[in-house]
C-alpha positions as CSV (number, residue, x, y, z in Angstrom):
1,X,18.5,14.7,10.7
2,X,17.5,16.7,14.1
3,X,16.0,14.3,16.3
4,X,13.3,16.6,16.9
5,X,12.6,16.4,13.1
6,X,8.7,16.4,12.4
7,X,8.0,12.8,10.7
8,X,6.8,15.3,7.4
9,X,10.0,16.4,7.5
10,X,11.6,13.1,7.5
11,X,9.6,11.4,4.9
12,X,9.5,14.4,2.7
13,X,13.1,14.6,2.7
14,X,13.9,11.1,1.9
15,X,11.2,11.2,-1.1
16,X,12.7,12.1,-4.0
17,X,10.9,13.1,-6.7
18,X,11.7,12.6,-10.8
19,X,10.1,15.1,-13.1
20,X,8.5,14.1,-16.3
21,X,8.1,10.1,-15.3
22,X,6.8,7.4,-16.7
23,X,5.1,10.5,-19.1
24,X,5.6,14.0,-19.4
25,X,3.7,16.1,-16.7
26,X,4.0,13.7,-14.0
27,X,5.7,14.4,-10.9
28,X,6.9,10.6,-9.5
29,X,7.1,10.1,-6.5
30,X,10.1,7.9,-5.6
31,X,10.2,5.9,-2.1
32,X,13.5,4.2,-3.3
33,X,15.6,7.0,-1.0
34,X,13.3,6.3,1.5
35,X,13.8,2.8,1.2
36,X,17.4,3.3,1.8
37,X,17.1,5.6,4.4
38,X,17.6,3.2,7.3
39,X,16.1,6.2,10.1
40,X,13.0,7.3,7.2
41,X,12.3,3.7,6.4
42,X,12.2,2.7,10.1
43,X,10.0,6.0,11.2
44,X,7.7,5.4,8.0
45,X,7.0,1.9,9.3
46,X,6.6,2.1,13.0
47,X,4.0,4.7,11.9
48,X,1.9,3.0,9.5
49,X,2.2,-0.1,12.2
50,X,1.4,2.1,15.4
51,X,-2.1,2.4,14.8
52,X,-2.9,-1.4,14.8
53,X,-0.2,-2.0,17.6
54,X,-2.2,-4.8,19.7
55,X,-4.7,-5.5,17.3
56,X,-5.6,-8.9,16.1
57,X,-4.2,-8.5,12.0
58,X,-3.6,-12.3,10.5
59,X,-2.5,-10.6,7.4
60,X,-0.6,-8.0,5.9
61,X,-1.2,-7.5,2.2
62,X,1.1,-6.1,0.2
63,X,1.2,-5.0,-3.7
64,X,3.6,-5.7,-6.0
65,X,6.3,-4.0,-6.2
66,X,6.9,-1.7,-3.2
67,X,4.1,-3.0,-0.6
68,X,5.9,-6.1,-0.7
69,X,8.7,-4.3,0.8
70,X,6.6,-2.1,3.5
71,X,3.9,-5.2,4.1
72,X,6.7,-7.6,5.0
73,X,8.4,-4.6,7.0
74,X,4.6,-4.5,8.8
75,X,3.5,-7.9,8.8
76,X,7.1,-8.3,11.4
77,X,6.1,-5.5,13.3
78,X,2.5,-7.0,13.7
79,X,3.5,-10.5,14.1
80,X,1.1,-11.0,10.9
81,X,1.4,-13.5,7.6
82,X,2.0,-11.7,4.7
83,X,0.0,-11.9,1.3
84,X,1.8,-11.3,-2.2
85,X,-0.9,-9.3,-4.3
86,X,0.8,-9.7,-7.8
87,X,0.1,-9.0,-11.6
88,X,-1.6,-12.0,-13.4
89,X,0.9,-15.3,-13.9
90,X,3.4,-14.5,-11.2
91,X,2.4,-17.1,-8.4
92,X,3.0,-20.6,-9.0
93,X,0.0,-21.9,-7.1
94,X,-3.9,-21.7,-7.7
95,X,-5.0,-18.3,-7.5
96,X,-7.5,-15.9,-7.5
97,X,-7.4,-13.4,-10.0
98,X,-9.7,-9.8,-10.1
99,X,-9.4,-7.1,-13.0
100,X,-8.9,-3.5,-11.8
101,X,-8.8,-0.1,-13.9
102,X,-5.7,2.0,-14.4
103,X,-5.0,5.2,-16.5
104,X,-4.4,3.9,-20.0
105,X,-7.0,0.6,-19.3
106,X,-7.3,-2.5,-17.4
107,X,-5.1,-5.1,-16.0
108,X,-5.3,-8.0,-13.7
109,X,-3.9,-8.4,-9.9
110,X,-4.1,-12.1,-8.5
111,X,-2.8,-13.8,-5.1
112,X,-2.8,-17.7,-4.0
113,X,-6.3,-18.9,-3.2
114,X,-5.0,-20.5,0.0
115,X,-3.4,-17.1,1.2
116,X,-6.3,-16.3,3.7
117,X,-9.4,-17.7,5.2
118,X,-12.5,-16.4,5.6
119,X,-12.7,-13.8,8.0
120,X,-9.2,-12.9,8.7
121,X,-8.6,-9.2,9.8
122,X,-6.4,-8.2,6.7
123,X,-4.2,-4.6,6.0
124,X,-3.5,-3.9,2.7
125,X,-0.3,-2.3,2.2
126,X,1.4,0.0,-0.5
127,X,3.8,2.9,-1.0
128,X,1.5,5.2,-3.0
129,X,-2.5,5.9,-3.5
130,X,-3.3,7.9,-6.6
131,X,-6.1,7.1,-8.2
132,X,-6.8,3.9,-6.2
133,X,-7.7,1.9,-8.8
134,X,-4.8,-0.7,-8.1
135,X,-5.8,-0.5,-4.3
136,X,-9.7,-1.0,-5.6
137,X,-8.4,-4.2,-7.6
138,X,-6.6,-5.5,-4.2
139,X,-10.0,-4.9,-1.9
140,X,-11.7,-6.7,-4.8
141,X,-9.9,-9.3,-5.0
142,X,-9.4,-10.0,-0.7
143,X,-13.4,-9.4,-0.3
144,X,-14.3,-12.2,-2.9
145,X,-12.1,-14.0,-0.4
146,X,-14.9,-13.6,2.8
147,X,-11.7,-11.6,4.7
148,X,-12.4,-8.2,6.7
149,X,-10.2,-5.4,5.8
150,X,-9.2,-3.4,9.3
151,X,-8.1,-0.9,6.5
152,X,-5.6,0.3,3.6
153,X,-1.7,1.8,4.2
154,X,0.3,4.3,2.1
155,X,3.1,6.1,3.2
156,X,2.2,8.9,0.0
157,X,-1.5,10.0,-0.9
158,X,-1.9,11.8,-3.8
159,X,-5.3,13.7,-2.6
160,X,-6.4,15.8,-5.8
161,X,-6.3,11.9,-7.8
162,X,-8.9,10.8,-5.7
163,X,-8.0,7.1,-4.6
164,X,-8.0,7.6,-0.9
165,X,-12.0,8.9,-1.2
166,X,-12.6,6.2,-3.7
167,X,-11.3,3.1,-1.2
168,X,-13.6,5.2,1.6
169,X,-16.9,5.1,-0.6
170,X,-16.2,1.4,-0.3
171,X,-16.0,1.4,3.5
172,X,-12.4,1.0,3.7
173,X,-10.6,3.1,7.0
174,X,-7.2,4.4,4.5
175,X,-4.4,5.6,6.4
176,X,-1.7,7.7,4.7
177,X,1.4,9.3,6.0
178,X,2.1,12.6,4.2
179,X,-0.1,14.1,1.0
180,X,1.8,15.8,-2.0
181,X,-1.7,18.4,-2.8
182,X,-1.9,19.2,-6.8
183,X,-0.1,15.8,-8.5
């Protein structure tokens, strides 16, 4: 890659798309390559960090699966904890649990109840916003927990699905790397 490569251009070439996945009709979005991309990975990172560089963040919050991956990425960057945001009966301690809405119904996202205090400055972290239902769930589920969200990461928005403005209607700053327009 040209060093003076745009960061669009980086990210979009290390995204690689899959046709027809999970259903027919949808084009999936796959930060895998990115993942394993050491120059994309570390670019898609320092940007999603740069805007909070100096900033007082006690958490990073990431969702299962691929926020794990960026939040812990973050959370280093940011000298932050880190908070697992997982599908119901995958932490081992007491948790707090929140349903959220997805395409085909509901489900349920929990995290440990001792994970954050009241009033820590939290960024919730994940690869992709869509229809921001999953990302609705999460903000759920750290408000009933008294903590202020600074705001909510992506490295992909999906704009026509709607899940960036949805997270904004609930006061949430949502910052997002590149858009794929019409998925």
């Amino acid at each position: 890659m040209a060093a003076s490569q745009t960061l669009q251009d980086t990210l979009l070439s290390a995204i690689r798309t899959i046709p027809d996945y999970p259903k027919p009709g949808i084009l999936f979005r796959d930060i895998t390559t990115l993942l394993g991309d050491a120059r994309a990975f570390r670019r898609a990172v320092d940007e999603l960090v740069q805007p909070y560089a100096g900033a007082k963040i006690d958490k990073i919050a990431g969702i299962e699966a691929r926020g794990f991956i960026l939040g812990g990425a973050i959370a280093h960057q940011l000298s932050s904890g880190f908070i697992p945001i997982r599908k119901k009966g995958k932490l081992p301690h007491d948790t707090v649990r929140v349903a959220y809405s997805l395409e085909y119904g509901i489900d349920e996202m929990e995290m440990h109840r001792d994970a954050v205090q009241p009033g820590e400055k939290v960024i919730l972290v994940d690869d992709l916003i869509a229809t921001g239902g999953t990302a609705e769930g999460a903000v759920k589920l750290l408000g009933q927990m008294g903590t202020e969200i600074v705001a909510a990461c992506f490295v992909i928005d999906l704009p026509d699905l709607g899940g960036r403005a949805r997270l904004e209607a609930l006061g949430v700053d949502v910052h997002t790397l590149i858009a794929f327009e019409g998925d």
